[in-house]
Structures are given as structure tokens and as C-alpha cells.
PLY file of the C-alpha trace (Angstrom):
ply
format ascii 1.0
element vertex 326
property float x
property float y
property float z
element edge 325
property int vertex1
property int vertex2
end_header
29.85 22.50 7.83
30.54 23.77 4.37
27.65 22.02 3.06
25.04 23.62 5.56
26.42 27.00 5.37
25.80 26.56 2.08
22.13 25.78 2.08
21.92 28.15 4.32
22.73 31.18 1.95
21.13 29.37 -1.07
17.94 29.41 1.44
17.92 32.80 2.19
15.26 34.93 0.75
16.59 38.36 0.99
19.64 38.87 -1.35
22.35 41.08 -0.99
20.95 43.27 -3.54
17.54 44.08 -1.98
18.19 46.93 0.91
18.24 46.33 4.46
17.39 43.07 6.06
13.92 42.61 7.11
11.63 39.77 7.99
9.86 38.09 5.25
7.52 35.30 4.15
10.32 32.11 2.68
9.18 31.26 -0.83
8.69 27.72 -1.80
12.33 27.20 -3.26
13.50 28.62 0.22
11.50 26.35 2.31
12.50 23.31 0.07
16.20 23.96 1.00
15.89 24.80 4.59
14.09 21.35 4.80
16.63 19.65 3.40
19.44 21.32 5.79
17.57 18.87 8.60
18.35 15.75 6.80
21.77 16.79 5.60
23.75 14.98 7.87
22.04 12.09 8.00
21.43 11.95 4.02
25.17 12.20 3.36
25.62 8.81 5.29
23.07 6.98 3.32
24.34 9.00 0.04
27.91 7.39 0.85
26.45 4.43 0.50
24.15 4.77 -2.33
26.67 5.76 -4.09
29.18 2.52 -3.11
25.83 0.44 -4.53
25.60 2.17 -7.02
29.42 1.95 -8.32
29.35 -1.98 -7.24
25.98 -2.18 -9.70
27.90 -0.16 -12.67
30.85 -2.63 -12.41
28.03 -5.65 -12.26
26.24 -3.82 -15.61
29.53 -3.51 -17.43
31.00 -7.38 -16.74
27.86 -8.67 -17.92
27.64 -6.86 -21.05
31.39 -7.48 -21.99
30.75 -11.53 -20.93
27.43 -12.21 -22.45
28.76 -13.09 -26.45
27.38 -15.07 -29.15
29.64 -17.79 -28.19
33.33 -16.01 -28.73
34.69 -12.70 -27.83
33.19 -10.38 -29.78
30.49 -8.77 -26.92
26.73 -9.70 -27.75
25.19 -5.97 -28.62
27.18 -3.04 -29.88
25.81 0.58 -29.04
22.34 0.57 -30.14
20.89 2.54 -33.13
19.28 5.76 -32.58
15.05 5.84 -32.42
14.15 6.87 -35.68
11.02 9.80 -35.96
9.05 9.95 -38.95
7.39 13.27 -39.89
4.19 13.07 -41.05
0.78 15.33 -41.05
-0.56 13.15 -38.24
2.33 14.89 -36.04
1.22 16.56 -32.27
2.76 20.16 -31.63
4.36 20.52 -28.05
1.96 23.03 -27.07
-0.79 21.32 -28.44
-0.11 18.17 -25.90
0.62 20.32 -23.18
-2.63 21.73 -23.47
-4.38 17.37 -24.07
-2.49 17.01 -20.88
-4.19 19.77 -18.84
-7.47 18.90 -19.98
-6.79 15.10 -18.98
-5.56 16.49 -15.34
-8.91 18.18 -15.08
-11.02 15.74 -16.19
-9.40 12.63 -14.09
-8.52 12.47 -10.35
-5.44 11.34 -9.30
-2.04 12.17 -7.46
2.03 11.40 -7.47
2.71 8.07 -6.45
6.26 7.46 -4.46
8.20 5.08 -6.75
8.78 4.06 -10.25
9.39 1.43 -12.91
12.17 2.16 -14.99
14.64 0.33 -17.71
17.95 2.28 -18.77
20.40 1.58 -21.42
23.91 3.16 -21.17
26.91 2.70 -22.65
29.89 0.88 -21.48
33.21 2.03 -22.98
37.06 1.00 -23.41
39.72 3.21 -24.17
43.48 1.65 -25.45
44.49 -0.67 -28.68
42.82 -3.73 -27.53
39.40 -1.89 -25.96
36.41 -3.65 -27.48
33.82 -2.32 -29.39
30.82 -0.22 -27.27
28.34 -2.18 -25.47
24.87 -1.21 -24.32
24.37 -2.25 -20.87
20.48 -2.51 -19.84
19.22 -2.22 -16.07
15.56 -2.41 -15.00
14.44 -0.67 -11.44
11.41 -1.17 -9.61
10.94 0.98 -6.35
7.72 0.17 -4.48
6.73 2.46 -1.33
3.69 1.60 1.14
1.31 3.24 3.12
3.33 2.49 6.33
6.32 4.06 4.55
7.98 1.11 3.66
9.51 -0.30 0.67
11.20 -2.35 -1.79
13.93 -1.56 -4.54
15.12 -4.46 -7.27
17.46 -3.52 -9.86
18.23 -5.98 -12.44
20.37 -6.42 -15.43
19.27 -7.70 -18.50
20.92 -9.35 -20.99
22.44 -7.12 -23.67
20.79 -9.40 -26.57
17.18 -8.43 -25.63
17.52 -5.23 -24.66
13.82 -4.04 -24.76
12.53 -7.11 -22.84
11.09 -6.70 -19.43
12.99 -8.65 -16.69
10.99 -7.51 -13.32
7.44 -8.46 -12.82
5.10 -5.93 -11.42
3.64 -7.96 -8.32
3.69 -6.93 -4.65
6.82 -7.12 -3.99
8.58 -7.14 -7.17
10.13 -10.59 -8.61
12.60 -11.34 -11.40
11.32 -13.09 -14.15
12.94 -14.23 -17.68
17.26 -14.68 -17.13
17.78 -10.99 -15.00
20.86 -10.69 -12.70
19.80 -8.76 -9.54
22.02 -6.44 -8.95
20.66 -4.77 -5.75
17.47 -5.56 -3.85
17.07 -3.39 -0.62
13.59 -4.06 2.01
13.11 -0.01 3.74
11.73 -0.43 6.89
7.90 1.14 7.93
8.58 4.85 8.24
11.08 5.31 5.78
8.76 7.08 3.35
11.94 7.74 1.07
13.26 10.18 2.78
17.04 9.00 1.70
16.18 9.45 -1.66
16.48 12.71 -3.69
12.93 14.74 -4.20
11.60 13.04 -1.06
9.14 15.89 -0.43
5.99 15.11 -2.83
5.65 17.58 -6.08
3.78 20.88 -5.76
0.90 21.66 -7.97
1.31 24.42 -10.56
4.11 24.76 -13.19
6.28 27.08 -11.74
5.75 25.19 -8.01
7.00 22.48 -10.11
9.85 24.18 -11.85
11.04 25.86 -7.86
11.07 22.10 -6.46
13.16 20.87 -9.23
15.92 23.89 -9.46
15.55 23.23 -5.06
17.12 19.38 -6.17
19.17 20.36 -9.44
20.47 24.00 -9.14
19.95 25.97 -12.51
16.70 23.76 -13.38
14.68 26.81 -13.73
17.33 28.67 -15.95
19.21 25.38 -18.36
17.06 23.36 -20.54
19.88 20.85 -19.95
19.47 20.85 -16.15
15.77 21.10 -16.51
15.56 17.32 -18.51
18.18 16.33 -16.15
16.09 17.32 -13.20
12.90 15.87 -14.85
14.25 13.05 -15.28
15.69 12.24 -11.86
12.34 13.27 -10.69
10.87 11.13 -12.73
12.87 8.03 -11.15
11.54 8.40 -7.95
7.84 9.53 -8.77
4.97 8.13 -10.88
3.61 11.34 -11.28
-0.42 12.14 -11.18
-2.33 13.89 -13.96
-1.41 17.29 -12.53
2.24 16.49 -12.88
1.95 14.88 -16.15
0.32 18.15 -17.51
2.84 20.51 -15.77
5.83 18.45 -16.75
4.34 18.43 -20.18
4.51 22.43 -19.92
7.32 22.73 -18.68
8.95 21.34 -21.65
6.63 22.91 -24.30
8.63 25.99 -22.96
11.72 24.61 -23.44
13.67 26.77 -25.76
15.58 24.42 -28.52
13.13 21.53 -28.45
11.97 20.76 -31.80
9.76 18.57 -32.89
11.05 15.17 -34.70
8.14 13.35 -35.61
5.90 10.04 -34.78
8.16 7.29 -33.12
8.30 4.10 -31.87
9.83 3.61 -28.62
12.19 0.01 -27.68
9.54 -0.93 -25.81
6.99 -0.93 -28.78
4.81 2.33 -27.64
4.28 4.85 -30.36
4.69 8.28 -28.83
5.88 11.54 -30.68
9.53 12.58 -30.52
11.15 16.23 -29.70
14.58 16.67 -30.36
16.81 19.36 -28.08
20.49 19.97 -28.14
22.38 19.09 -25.25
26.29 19.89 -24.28
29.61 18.59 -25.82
27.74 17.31 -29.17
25.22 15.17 -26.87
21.53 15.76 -28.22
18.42 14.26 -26.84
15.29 13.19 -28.64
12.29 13.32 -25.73
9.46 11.46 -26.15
5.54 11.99 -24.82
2.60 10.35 -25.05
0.70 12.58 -27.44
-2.70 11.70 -26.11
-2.18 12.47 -22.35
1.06 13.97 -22.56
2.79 11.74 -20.46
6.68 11.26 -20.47
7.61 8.15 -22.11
11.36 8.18 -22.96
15.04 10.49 -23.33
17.43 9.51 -25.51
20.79 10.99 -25.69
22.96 10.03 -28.72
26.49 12.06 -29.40
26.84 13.98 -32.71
30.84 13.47 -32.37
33.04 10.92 -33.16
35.78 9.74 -30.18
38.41 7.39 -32.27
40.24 6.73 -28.49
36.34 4.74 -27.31
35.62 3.50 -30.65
32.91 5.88 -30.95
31.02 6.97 -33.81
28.91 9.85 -34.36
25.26 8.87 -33.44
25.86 6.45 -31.28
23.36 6.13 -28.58
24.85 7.29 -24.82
22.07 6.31 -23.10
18.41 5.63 -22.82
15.47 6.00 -20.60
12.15 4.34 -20.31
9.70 5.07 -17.77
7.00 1.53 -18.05
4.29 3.18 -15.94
0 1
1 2
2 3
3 4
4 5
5 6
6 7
7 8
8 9
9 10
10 11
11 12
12 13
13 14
14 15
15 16
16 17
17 18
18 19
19 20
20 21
21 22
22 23
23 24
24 25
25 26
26 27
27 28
28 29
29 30
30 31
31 32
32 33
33 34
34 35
35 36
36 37
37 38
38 39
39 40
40 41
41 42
42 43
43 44
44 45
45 46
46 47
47 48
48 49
49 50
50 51
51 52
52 53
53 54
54 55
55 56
56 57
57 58
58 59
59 60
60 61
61 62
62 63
63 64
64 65
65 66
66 67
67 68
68 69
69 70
70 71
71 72
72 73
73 74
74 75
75 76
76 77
77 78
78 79
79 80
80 81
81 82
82 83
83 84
84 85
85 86
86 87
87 88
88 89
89 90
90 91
91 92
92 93
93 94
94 95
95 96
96 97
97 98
98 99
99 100
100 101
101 102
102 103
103 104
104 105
105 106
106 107
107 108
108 109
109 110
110 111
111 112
112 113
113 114
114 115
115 116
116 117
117 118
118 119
119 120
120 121
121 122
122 123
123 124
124 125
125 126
126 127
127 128
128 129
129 130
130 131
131 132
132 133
133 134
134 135
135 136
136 137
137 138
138 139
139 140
140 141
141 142
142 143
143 144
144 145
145 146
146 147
147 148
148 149
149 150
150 151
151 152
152 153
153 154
154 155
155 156
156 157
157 158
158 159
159 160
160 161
161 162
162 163
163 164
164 165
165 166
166 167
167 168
168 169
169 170
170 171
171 172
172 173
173 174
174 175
175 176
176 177
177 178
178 179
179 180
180 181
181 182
182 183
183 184
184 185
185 186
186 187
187 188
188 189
189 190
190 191
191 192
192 193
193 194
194 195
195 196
196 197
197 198
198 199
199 200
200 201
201 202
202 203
203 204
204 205
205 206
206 207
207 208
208 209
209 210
210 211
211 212
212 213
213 214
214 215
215 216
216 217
217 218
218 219
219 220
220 221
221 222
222 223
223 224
224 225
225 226
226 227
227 228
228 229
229 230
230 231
231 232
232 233
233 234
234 235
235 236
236 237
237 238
238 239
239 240
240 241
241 242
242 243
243 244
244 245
245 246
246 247
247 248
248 249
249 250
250 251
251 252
252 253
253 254
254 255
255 256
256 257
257 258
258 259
259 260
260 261
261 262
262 263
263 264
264 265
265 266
266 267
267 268
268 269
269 270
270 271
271 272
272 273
273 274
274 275
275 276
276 277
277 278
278 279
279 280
280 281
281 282
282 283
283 284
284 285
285 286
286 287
287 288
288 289
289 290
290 291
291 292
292 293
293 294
294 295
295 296
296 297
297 298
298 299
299 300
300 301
301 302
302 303
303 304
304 305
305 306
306 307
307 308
308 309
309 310
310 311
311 312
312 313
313 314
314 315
315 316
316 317
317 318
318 319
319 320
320 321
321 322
322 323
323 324
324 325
């Protein structure tokens, strides 16, 4: 009951502040919450046991990076090196593919798509005397949605040693290919239309539409640059987004305050895109990485600027990484 009373409030357009009650129109960040108050119940089921998979999928990730070894005990791949960004005079300003991106969206037709193909890296840690080094453990998701509302999700592990390879191959449904460990493969029957799934409503038009329905998913996206990647890039897991999107995500960050450009880099799957580089909390800092041409997000990479002697951590190492293949 907490929960809805909750959503309730954060729903509510009049604050406490504005006079005396009176009926109004619900703005969009309103009507976003009150929608979600219907599906609460049910949602926190299926979040229950998302979140079990999910868990059961971290442990899978973590034993097969620690077991996979050049033939002793020493694990295959230590924490990865961070992307590298060369400045040069070729370099794109921020506001400069913002604005690419907005001519693109009105030169080419096209709208969000439900579902996404995406490869992460994150680390995998031991604390103690005997933990062994860091270990980058790779995962590659494919979520596929029909027309009927059904779908298909296959998440894979990859083997630490080839971390940039692709292990899922893009067919109807999705297959593994190369030496991937599935992990999780779900079927979502006709109707389903994603509606367990975060950002289940599809993305508004307009930048600060845009901005409303991510803060509706990730409260304090529209005020923290932090929250706003973070909402971005949830988003961004469960929508191929259209040219619209592309240019109003593109925006969004070119507003960003703290992102700086890096320079021209190339990405671990071999795409050259140009890299912005924005501070993040408790020494994390990201390096974000668009297409300069159409302004489309490519990568996030989050690499610590501290050392932790009690994980074997250095400074630089990289926490985790991103990379959206559509």
C-alpha cells in the first residue's frame, strides 16, 4: 500500500505550495505515474522474479569468468583497459551533433522499435587475502517484440578472452552462435507487448516529453546528469529508438552540464564514434560515446578514478561497459 500511496502523491499535479485545490489538466509526468499505479501490483510479481533471474544470471556471469583460464588458475581477462580518445581537429562538438541528429530525424521517417541488442562488460570482484585479480564478465541480450505483442529474450555469456565478439545472431528468433552460454532465454506470450518491463509505454516526441518520461521511470532524471545517463541508458535497453529519439537523446545530453568532449574513439566493437567524458559519483567517471554523423548512442563507459587495495583495484580500471549493436 506504501508503494501506491506513493505514486499517488508523486502523481499529483497540484503541490502543496500552489493555493487551494482545484481541478486541473495532469501533465505528462503525472499521467506516466498514474499509469503505472494500474500495473503496480502485478509488476512487482514479475519484478520478484526478474530480479531472482537476474541474480541467478550474475552468479552464471561471474563462475564463468573466474573458470575460463589459460589453462591454470590465473582467470583468462583482467579488468579491461579504458577506450582511449584522441583529440584531433577532425573532432564533432556536442551541440554540433545534436543539431546532425535533428536534421537526420527530419529528413528520414522512422519510429522506436520495442527491444534491443545489447553486449555489457562488468566487473566481477573478490575481496580477502586470497581474492583473485578483477575479471571482466561479458553478457550479450537480444529482446525481440512482435506485432501480436509477443516476444523473445536470450542473454548469453561470452567468454572473457574475446570480449568484443558477438555471440547472438540477429535472426527471427535469436540463436547462439560461436561458444556463448545462455544464461536466460524467456518466449512472452501474444499480448504481452512488454508491459513487465520498465519504460513499457513508447517514448514521447520532443525533448522535454522525453526528459518527463525518463524522470516518470528514474526519479531525479530531469534534475542529475548522473540519473539522466542512468535513465538513458535503461531506456536504451528496452528501445531501439527512431530518428526522433536519436536526435532528442542526442540533446538531451548536449545539455548535460560536465560533459566534455574527449576526442575521436574507437569503440570494442570496432565503430569509430566521438567520445564525451562526464564525472560521475564516488570517483566513477563515464566517457559517452555517439555516432557523430547521426548522433546516435553508441556506448558508456564507466571506469573509477580511485584505487580499492581490499578488491585489487586500481585507479582506471574499467567498472563496466555498454554497447548498444543496433
Amino acid at each position: 500500500m506504501t508503494d501506491e500511496l506513493e505514486l499517488l502523491r508523486g502523481a499529483d499535479p497540484v503541490s502543496a505550495e500552489t493555493g487551494p485545490w482545484r481541478d486541473r489538466p495532469l501533465d505528462a509526468r503525472a499521467e506516466l505515474l498514474l499509469r503505472r499505479l494500474g500495473l503496480q501490483r502485478r509488476r512487482r510479481t514479475v519484478r520478484f522474479r526478474l530480479l531472482a533471474v537476474e541474480g541467478v544470471a550474475a552468479a552464471a556471469v561471474l563462475a564463468l569468468a573466474l573458470t575460463v583460464s589459460d589453462g591454470g588458475s590465473t582467470p583468462a581477462v583482467a579488468a579491461p583497459r579504458p577506450l582511449v580518445a584522441h583529440t584531433s581537429r577532425a573532432d564533432v562538438p556536442l551541440a554540433e551533433i545534436a543539431r546532425r541528429a535533428r536534421a537526420a530525424a527530419e529528413a528520414a521517417e522512422g519510429r522506436s522499435v520495442r527491444g534491443s541488442h545489447v553486449q555489457r562488460w562488468s566487473m566481477a570482484m573478490e575481496s580477502g587475502k586470497d581474492a583473485r585479480p578483477p575479471v571482466t564478465a561479458p553478457v550479450e541480450s537480444v529482446t525481440t517484440w512482435n506485432a501480436d505483442g509477443s516476444g523473445t529474450l536470450l542473454e548469453v555469456a561470452t567468454d572473457p578472452r574475446y570480449p568484443g565478439r558477438p555471440v547472438i545472431d540477429d535472426t527471427t528468433p535469436p540463436r547462439t552462435v560461436h561458444d556463448g552460454k545462455v544464461l536466460h532465454r524467456e518466449h512472452y506470450p501474444k499480448g504481452t507487448y512488454g508491459a513487465n518491463e520498465d519504460y513499457f509505454e513508447a517514448p514521447p516526441a520532443g525533448v522535454a516529453a522525453l526528459r518527463s518520461y525518463l524522470a516518470a521511470w528514474l526519479p531525479g532524471a530531469d534534475e542529475d546528469p548522473v540519473s539522466l545517463l542512468s535513465a538513458v541508458e535503461s531506456f536504451r535497453s528496452v528501445w531501439t529508438p527512431g530518428p526522433r529519439q536519436i536526435a532528442d537523446i542526442a540533446t538531451l545530453l548536449s545539455r548535460v552540464e560536465g560533459m566534455r568532449p574527449a576526442g575521436r574513439v574507437t569503440d570494442r566493437l570496432g565503430r569509430e564514434g566521438q567520445g564525451f567524458r562526464m564525472p560521475g559519483v564516488n570517483g566513477g567517471r563515464y566517457l559517452v560515446i555517439l555516432d557523430p554523423d547521426d548522433g546516435r548512442l553508441l556506448d558508456i563507459e564507466l571506469t573509477t578514478t580511485r584505487a580499492d587495495p581490499e578488491y585489487r583495484l586500481k585507479a582506471g580500471a574499467v567498472m563496466s561497459y555498454t554497447a548498444w549493436r543496433d
